[in-house]
HTML snippet that shows the backbone in 3Dmol.js (N, CA, C, O; Angstrom):
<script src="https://3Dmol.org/build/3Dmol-min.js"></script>
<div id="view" style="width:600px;height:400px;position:relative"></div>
<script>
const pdb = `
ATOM      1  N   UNK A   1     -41.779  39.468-112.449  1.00  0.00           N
ATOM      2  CA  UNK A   1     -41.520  39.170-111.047  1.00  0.00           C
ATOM      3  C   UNK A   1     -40.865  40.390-110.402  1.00  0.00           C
ATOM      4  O   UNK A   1     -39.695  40.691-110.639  1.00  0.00           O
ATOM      5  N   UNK A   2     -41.495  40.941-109.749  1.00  0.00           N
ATOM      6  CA  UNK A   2     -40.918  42.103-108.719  1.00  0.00           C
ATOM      7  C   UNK A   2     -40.387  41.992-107.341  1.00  0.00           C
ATOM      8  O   UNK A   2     -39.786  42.857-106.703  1.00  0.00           O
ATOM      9  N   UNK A   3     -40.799  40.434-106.881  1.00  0.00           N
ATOM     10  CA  UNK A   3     -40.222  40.229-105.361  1.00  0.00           C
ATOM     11  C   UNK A   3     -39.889  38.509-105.698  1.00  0.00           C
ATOM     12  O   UNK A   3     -40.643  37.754-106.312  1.00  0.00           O
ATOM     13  N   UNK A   4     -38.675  38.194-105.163  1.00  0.00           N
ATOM     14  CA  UNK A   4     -38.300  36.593-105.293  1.00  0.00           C
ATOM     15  C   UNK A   4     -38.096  36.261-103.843  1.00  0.00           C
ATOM     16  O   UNK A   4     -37.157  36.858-103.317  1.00  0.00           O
ATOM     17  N   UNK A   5     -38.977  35.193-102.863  1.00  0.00           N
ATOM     18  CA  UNK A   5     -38.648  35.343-101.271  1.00  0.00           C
ATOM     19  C   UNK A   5     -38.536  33.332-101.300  1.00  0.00           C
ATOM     20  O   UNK A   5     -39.351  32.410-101.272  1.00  0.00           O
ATOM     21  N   UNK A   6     -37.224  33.453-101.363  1.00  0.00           N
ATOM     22  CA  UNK A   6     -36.911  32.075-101.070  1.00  0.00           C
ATOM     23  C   UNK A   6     -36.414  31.159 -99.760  1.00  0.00           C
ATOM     24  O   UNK A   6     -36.033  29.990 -99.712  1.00  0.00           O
ATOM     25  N   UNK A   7     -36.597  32.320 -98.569  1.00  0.00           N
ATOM     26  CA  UNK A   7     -36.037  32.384 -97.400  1.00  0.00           C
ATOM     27  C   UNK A   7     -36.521  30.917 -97.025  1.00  0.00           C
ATOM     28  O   UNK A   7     -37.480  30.313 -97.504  1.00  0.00           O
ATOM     29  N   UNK A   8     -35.502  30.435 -95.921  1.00  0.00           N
ATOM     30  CA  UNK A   8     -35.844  28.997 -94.740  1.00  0.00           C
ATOM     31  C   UNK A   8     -35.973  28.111 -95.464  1.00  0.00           C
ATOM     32  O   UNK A   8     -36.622  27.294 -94.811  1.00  0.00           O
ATOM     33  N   UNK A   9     -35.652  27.427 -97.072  1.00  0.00           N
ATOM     34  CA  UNK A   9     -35.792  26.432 -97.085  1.00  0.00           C
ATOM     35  C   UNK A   9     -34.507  25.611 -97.184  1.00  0.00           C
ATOM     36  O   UNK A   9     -33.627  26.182 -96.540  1.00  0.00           O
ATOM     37  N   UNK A  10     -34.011  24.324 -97.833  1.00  0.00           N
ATOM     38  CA  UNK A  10     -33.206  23.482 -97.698  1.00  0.00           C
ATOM     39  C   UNK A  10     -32.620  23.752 -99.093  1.00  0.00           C
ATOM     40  O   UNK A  10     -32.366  22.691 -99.665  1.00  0.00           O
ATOM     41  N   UNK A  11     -32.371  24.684 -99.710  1.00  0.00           N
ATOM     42  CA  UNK A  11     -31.253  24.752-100.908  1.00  0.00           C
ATOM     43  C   UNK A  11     -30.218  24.802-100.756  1.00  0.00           C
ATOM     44  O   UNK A  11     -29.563  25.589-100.072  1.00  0.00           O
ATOM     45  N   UNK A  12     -29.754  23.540-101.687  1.00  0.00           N
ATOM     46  CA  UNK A  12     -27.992  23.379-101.553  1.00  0.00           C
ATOM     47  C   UNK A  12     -27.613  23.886-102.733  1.00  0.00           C
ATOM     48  O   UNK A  12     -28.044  23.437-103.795  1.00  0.00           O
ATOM     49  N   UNK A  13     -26.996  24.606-102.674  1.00  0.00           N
ATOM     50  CA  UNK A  13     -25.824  24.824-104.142  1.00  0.00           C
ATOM     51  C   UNK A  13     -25.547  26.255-104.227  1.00  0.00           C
ATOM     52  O   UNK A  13     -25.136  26.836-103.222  1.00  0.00           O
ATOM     53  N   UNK A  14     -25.761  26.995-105.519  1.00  0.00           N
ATOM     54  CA  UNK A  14     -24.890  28.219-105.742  1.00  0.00           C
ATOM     55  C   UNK A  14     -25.678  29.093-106.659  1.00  0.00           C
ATOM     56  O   UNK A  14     -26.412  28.751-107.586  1.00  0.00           O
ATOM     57  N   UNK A  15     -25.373  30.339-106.205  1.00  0.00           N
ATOM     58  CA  UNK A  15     -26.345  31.286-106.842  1.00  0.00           C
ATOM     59  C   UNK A  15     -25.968  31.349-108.507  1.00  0.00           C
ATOM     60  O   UNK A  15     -24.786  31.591-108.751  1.00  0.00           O
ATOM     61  N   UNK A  16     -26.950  31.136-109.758  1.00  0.00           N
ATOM     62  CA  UNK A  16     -26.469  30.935-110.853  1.00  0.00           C
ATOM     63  C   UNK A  16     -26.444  32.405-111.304  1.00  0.00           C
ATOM     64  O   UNK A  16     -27.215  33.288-110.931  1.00  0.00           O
ATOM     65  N   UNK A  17     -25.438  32.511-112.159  1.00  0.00           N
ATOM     66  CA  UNK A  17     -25.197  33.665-112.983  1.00  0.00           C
ATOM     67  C   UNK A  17     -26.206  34.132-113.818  1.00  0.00           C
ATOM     68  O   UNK A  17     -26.172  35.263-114.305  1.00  0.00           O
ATOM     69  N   UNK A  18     -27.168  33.277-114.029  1.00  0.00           N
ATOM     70  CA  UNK A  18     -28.395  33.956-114.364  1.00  0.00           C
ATOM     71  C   UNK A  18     -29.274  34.707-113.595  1.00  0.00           C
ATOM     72  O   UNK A  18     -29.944  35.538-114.208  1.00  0.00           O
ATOM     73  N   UNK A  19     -29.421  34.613-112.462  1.00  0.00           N
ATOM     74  CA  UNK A  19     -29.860  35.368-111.721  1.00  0.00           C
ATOM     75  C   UNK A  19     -29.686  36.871-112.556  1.00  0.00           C
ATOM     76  O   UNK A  19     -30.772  37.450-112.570  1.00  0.00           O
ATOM     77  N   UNK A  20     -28.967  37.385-113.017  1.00  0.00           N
ATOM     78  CA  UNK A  20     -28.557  38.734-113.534  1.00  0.00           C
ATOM     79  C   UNK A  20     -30.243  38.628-114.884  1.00  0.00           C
ATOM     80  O   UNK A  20     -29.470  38.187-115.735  1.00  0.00           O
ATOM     81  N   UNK A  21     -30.584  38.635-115.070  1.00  0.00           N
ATOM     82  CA  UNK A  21     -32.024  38.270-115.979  1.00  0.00           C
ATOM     83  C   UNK A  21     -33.177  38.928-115.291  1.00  0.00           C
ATOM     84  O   UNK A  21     -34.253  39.334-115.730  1.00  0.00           O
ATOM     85  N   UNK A  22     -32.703  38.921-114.196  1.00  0.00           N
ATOM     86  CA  UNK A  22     -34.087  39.012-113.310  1.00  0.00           C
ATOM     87  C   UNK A  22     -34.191  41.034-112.942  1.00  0.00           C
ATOM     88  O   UNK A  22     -34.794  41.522-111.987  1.00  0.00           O
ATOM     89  N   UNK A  23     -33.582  41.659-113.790  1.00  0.00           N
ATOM     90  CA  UNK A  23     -33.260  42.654-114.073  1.00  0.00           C
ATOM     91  C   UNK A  23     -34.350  43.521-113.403  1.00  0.00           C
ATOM     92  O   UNK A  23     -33.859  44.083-112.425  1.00  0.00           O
ATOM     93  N   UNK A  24     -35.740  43.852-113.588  1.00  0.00           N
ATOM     94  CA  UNK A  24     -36.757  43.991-112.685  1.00  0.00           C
ATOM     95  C   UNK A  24     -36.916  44.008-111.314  1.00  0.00           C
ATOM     96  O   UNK A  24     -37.524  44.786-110.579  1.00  0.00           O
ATOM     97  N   UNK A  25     -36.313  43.090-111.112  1.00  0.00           N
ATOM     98  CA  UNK A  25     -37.100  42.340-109.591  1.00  0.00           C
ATOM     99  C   UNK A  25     -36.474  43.365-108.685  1.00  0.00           C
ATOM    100  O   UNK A  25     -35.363  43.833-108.933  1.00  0.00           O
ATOM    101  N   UNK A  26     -37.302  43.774-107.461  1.00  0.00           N
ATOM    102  CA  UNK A  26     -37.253  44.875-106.570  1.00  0.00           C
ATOM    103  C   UNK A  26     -36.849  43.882-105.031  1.00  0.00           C
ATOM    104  O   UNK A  26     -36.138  44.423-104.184  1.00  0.00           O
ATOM    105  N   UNK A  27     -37.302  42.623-104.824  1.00  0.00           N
ATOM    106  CA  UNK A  27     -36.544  42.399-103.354  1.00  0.00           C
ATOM    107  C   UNK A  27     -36.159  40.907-103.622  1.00  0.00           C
ATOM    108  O   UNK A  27     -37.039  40.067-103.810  1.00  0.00           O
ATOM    109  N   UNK A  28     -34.830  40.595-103.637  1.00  0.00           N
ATOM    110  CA  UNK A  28     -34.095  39.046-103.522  1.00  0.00           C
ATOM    111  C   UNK A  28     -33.947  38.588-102.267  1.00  0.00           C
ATOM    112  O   UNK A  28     -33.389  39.180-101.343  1.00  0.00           O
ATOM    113  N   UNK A  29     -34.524  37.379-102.241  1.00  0.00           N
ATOM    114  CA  UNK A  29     -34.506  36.620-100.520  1.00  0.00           C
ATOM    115  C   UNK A  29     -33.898  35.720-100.328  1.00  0.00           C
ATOM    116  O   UNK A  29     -34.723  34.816-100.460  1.00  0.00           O
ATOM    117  N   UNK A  30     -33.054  35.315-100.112  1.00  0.00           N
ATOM    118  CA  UNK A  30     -32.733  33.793-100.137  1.00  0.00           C
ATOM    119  C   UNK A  30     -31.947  33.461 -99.475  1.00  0.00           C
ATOM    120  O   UNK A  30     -30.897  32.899 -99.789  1.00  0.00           O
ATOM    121  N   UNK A  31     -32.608  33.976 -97.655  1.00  0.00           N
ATOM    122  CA  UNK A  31     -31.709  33.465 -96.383  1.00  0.00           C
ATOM    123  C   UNK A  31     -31.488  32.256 -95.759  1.00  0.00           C
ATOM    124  O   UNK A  31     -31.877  31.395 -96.548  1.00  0.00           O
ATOM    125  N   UNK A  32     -31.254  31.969 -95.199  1.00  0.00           N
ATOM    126  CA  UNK A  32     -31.552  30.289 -94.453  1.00  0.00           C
ATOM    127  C   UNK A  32     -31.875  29.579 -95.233  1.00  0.00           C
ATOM    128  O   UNK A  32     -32.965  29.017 -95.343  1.00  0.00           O
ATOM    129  N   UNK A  33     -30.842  29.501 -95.966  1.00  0.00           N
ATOM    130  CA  UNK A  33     -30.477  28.045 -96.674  1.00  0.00           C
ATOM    131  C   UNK A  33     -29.111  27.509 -96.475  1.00  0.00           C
ATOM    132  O   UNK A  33     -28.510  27.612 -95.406  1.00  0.00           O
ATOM    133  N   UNK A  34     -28.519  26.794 -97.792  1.00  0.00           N
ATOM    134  CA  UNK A  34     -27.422  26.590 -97.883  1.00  0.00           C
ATOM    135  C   UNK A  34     -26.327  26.557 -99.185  1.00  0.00           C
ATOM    136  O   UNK A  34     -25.731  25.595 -99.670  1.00  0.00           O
ATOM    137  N   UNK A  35     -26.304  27.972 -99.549  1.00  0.00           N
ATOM    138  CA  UNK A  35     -25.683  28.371-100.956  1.00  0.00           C
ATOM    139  C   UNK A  35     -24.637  28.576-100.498  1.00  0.00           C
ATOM    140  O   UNK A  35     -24.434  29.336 -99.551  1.00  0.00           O
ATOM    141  N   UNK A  36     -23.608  27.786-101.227  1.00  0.00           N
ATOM    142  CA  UNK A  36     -22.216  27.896-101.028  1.00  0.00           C
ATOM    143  C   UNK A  36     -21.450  28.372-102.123  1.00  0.00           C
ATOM    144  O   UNK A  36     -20.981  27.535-102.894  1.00  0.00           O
ATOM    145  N   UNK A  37     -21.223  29.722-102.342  1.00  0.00           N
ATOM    146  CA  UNK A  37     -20.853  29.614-103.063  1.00  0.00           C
ATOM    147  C   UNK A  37     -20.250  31.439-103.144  1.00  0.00           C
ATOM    148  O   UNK A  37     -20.386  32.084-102.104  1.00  0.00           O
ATOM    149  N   UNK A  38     -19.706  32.059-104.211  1.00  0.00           N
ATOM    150  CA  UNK A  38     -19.443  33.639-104.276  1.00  0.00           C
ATOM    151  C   UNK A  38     -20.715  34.367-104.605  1.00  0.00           C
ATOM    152  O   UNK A  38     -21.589  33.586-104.981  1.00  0.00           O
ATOM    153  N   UNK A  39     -21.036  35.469-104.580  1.00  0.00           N
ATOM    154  CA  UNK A  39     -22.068  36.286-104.697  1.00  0.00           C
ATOM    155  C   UNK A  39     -21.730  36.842-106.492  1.00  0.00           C
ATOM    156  O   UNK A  39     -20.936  37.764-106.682  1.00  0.00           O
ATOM    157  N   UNK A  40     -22.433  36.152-107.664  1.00  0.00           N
ATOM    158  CA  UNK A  40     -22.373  36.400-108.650  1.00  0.00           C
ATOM    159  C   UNK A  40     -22.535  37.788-108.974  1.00  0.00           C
ATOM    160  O   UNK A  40     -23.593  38.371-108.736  1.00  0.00           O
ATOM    161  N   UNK A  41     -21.218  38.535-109.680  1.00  0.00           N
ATOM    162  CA  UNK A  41     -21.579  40.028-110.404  1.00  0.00           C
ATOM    163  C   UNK A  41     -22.282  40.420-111.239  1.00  0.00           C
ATOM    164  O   UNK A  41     -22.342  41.592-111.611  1.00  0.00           O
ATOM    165  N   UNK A  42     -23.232  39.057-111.866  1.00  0.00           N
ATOM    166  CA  UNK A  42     -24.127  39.743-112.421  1.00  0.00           C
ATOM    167  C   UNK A  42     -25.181  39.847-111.858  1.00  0.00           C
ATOM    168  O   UNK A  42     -26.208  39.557-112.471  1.00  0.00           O
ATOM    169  N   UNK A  43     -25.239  40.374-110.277  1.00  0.00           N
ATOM    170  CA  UNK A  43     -26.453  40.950-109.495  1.00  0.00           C
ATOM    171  C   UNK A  43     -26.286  42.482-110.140  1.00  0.00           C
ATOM    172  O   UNK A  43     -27.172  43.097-110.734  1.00  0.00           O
ATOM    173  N   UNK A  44     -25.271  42.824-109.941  1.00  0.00           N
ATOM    174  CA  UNK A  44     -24.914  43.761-110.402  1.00  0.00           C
ATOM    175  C   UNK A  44     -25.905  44.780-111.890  1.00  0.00           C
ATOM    176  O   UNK A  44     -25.940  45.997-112.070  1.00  0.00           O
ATOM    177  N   UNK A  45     -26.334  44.059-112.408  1.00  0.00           N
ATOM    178  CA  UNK A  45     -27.355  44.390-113.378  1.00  0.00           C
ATOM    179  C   UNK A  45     -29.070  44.323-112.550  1.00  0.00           C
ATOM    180  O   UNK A  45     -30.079  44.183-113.241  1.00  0.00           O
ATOM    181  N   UNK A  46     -29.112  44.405-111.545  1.00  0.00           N
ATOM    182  CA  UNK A  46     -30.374  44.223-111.330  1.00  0.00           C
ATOM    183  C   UNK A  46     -30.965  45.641-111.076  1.00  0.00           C
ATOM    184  O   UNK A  46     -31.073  45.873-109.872  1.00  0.00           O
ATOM    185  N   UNK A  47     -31.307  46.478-111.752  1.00  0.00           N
ATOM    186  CA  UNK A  47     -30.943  48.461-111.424  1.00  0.00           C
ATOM    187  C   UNK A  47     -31.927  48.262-110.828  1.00  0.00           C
ATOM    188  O   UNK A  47     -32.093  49.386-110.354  1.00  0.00           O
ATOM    189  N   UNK A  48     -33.048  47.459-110.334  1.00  0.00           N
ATOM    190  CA  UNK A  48     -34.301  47.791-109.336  1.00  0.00           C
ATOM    191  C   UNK A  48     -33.958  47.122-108.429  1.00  0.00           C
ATOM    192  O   UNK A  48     -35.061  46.806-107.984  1.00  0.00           O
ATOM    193  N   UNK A  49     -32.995  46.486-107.576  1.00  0.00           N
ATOM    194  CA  UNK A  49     -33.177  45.948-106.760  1.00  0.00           C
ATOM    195  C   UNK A  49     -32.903  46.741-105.320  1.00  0.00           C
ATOM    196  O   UNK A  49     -31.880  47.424-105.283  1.00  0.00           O
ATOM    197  N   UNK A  50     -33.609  46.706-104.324  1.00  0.00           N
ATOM    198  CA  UNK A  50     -33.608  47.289-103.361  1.00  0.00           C
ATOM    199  C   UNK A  50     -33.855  46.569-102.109  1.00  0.00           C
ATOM    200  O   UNK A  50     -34.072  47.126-101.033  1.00  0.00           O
ATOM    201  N   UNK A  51     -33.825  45.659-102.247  1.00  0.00           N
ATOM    202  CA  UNK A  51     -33.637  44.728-101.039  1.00  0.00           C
ATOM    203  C   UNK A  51     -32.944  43.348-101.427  1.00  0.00           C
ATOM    204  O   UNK A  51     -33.286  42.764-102.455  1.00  0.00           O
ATOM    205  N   UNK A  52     -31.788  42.751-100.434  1.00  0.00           N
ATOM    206  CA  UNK A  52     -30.877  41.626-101.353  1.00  0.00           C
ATOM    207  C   UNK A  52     -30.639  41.797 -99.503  1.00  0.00           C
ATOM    208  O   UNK A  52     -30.229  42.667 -98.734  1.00  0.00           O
ATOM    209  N   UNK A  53     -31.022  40.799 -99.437  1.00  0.00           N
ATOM    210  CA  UNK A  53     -31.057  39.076 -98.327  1.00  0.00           C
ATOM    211  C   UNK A  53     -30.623  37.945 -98.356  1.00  0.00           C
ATOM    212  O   UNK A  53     -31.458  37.067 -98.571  1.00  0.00           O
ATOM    213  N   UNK A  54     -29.518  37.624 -98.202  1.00  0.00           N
ATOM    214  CA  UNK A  54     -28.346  36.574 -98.512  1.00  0.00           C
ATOM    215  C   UNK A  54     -27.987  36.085 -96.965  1.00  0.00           C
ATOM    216  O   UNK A  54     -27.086  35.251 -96.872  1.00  0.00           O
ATOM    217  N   UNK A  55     -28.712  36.606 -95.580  1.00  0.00           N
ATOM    218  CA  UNK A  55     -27.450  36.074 -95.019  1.00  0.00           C
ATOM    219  C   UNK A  55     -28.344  34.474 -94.347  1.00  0.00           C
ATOM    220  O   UNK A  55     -29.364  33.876 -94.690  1.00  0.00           O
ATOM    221  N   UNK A  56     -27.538  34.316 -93.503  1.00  0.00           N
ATOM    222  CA  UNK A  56     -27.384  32.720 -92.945  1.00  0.00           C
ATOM    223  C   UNK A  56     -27.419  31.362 -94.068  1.00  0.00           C
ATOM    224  O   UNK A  56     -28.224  30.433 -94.132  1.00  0.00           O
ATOM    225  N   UNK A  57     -26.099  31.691 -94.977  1.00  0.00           N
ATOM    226  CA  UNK A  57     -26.024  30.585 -96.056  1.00  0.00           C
ATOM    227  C   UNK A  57     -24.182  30.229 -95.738  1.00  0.00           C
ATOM    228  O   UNK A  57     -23.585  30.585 -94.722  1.00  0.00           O
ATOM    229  N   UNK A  58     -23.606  29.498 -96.837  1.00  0.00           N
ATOM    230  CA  UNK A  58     -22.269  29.733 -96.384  1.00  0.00           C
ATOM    231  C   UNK A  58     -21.726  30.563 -97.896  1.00  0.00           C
ATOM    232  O   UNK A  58     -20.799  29.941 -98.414  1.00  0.00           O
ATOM    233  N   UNK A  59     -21.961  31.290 -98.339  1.00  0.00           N
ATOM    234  CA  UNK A  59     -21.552  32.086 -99.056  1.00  0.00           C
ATOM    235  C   UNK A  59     -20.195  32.301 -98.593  1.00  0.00           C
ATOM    236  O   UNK A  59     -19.899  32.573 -97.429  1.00  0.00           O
ATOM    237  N   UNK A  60     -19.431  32.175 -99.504  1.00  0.00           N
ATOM    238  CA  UNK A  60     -18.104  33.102 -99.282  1.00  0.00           C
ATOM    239  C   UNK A  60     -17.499  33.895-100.723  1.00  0.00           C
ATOM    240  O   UNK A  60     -18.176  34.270-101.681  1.00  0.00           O
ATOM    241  N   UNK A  61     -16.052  34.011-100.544  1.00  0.00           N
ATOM    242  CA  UNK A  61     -15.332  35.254-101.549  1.00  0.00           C
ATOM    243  C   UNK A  61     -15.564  36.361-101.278  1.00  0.00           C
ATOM    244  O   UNK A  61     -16.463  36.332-100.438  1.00  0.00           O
ATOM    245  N   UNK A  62     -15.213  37.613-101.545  1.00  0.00           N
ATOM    246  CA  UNK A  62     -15.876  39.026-101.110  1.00  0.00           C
ATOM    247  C   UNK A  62     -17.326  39.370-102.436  1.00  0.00           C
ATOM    248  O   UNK A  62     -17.842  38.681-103.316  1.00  0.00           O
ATOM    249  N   UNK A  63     -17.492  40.527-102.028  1.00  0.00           N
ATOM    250  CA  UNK A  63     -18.640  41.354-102.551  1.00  0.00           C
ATOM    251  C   UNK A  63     -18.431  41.700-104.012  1.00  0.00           C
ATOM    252  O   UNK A  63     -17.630  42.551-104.399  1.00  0.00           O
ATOM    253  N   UNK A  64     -18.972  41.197-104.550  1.00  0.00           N
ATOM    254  CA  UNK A  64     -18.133  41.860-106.223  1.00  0.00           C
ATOM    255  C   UNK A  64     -19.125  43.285-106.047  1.00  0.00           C
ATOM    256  O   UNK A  64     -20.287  43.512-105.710  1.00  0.00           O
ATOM    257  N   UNK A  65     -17.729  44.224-106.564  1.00  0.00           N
ATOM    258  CA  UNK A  65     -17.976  45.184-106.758  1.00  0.00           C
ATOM    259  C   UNK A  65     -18.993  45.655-107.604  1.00  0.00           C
ATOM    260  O   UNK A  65     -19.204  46.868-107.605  1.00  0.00           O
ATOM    261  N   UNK A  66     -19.728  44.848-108.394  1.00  0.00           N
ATOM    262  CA  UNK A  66     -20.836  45.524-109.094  1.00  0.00           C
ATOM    263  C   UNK A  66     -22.312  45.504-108.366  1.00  0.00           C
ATOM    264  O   UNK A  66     -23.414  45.496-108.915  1.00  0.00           O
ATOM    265  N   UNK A  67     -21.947  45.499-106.733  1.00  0.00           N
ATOM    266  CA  UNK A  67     -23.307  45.677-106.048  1.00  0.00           C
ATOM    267  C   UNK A  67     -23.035  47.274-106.062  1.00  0.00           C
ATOM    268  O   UNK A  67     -24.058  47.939-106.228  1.00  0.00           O
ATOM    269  N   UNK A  68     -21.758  48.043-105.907  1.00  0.00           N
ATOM    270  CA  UNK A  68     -21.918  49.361-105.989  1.00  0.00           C
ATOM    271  C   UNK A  68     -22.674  49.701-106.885  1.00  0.00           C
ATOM    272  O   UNK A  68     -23.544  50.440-106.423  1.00  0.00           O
ATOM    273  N   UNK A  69     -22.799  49.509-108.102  1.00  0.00           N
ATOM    274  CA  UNK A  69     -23.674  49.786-109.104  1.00  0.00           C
ATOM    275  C   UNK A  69     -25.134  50.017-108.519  1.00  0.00           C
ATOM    276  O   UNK A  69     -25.533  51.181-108.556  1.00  0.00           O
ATOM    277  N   UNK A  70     -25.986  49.050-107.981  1.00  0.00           N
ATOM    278  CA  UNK A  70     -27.107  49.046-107.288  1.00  0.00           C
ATOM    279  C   UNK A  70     -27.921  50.683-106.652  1.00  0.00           C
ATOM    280  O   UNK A  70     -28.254  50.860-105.480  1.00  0.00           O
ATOM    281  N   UNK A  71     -28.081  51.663-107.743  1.00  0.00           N
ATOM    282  CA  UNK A  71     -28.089  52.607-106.709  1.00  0.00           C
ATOM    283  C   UNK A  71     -29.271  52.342-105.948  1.00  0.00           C
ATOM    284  O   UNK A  71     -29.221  52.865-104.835  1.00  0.00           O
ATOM    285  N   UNK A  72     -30.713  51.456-106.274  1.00  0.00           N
ATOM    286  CA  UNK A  72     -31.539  51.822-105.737  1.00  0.00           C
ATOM    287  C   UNK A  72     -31.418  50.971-104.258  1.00  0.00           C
ATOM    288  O   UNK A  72     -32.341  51.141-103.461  1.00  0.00           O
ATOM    289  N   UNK A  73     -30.424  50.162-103.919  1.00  0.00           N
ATOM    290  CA  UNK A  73     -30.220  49.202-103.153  1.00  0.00           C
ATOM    291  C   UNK A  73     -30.371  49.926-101.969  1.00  0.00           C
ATOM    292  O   UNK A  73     -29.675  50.907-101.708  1.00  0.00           O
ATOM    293  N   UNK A  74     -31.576  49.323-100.964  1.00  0.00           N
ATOM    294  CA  UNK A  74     -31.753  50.409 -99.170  1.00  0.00           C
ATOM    295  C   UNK A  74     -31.179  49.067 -98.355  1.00  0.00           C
ATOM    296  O   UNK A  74     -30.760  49.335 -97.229  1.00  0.00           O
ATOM    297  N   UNK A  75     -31.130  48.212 -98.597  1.00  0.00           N
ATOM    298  CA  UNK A  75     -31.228  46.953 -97.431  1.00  0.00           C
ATOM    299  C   UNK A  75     -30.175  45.555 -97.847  1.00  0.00           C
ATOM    300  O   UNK A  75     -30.275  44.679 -98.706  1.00  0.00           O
ATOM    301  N   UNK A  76     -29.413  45.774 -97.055  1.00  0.00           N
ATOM    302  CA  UNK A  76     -28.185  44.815 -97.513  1.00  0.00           C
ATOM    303  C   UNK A  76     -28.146  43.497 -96.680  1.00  0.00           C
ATOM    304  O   UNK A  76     -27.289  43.880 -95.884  1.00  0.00           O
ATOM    305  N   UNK A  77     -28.422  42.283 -96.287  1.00  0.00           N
ATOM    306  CA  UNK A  77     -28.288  41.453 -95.509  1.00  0.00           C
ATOM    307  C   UNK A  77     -27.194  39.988 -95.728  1.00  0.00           C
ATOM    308  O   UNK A  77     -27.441  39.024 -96.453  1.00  0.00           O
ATOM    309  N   UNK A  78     -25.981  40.188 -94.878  1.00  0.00           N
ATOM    310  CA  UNK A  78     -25.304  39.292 -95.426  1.00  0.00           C
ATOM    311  C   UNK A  78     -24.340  38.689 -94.172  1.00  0.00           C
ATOM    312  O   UNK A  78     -23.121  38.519 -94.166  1.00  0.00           O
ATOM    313  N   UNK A  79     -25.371  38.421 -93.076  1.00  0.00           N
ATOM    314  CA  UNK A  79     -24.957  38.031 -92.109  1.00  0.00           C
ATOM    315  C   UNK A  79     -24.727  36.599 -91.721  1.00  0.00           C
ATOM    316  O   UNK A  79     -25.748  36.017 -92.088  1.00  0.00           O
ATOM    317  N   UNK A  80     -23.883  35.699 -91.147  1.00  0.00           N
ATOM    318  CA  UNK A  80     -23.655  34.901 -91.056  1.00  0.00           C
ATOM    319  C   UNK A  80     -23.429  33.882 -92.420  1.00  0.00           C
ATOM    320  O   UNK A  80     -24.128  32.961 -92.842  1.00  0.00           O
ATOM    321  N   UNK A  81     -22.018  34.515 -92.966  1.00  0.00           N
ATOM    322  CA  UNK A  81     -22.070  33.425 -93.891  1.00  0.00           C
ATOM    323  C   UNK A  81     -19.841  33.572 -94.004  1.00  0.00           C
ATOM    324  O   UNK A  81     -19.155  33.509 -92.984  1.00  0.00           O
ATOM    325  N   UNK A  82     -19.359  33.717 -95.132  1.00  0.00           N
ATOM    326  CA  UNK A  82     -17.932  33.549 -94.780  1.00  0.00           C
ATOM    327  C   UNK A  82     -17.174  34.132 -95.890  1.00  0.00           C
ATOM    328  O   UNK A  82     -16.252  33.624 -96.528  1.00  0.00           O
ATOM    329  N   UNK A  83     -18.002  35.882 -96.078  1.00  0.00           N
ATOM    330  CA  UNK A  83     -17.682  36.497 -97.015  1.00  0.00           C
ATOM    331  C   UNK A  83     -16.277  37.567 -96.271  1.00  0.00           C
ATOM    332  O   UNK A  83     -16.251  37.758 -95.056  1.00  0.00           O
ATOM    333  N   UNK A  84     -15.268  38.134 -97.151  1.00  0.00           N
ATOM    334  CA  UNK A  84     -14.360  38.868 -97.119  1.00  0.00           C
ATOM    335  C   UNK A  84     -14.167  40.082 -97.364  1.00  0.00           C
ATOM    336  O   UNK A  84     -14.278  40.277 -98.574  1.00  0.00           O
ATOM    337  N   UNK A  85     -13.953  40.916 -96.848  1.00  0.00           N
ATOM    338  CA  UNK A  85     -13.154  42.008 -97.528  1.00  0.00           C
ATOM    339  C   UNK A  85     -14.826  43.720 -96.677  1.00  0.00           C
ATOM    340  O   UNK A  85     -15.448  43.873 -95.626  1.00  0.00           O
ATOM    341  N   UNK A  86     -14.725  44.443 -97.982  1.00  0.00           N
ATOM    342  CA  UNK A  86     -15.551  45.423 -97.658  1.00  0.00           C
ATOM    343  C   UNK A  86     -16.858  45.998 -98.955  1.00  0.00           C
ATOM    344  O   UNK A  86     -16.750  46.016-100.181  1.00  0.00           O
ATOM    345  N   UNK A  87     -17.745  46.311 -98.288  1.00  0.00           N
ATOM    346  CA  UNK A  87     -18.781  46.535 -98.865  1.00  0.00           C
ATOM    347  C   UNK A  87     -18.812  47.813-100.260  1.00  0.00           C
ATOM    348  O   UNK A  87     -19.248  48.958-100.142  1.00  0.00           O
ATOM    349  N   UNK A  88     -18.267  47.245-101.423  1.00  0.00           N
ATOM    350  CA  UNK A  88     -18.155  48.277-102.763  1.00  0.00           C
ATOM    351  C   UNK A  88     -19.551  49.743-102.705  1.00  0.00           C
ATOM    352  O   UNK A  88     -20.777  49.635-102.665  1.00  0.00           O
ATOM    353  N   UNK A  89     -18.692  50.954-102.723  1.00  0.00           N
ATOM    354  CA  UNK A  89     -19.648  52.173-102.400  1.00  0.00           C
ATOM    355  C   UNK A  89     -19.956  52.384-103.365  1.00  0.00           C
ATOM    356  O   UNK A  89     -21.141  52.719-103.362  1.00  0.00           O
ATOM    357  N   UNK A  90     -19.151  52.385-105.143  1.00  0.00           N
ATOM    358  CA  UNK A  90     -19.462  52.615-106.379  1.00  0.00           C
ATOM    359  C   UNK A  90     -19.247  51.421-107.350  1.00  0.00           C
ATOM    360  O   UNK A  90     -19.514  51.543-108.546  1.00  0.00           O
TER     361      UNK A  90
END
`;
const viewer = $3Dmol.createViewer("view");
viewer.addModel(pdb, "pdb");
viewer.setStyle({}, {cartoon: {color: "spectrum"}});
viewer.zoomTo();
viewer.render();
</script>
């Protein structure tokens, strides 16, 4: 799997820590829903990911720092949801 586009539908719950598995995958989607929950650090292992689309959910906690890791990351979307703090550079 190289692209996961889960955008606009009705998911309730929380991004699982497995997600980090998906190690490959080049664009994560999964706006307009309703994931409540922190942004798991083991995205952080995803070294291809270059597009990560999170916003309009209620996400909160801040950014774990292992999105710095991400070098190939171009496109960050994490708008409208009820995250803290500042965006990790390394």
């Amino acid at each position: 799997v190289q692209r996961l586009d889960l955008d606009n539908n009705t998911f309730d719950g929380t991004i699982p820590s497995e997600i980090g598995i998906l190690r490959k995958i080049e664009i994560l989607s999964l706006g307009n829903n309703n994931i409540h929950s922190a942004i798991p650090s083991e995205i952080g292992v995803m070294s291809h990911l270059h597009h990560l689309s999170l916003g309009d959910n209620n996400i909160n906690g801040t950014i774990p720092t292992e999105i710095g890791m991400l070098s190939q990351l171009q496109h960050i979307f994490l708008y409208i949801n009820n995250i803290t703090g500042t965006i990790p550079t390394e």
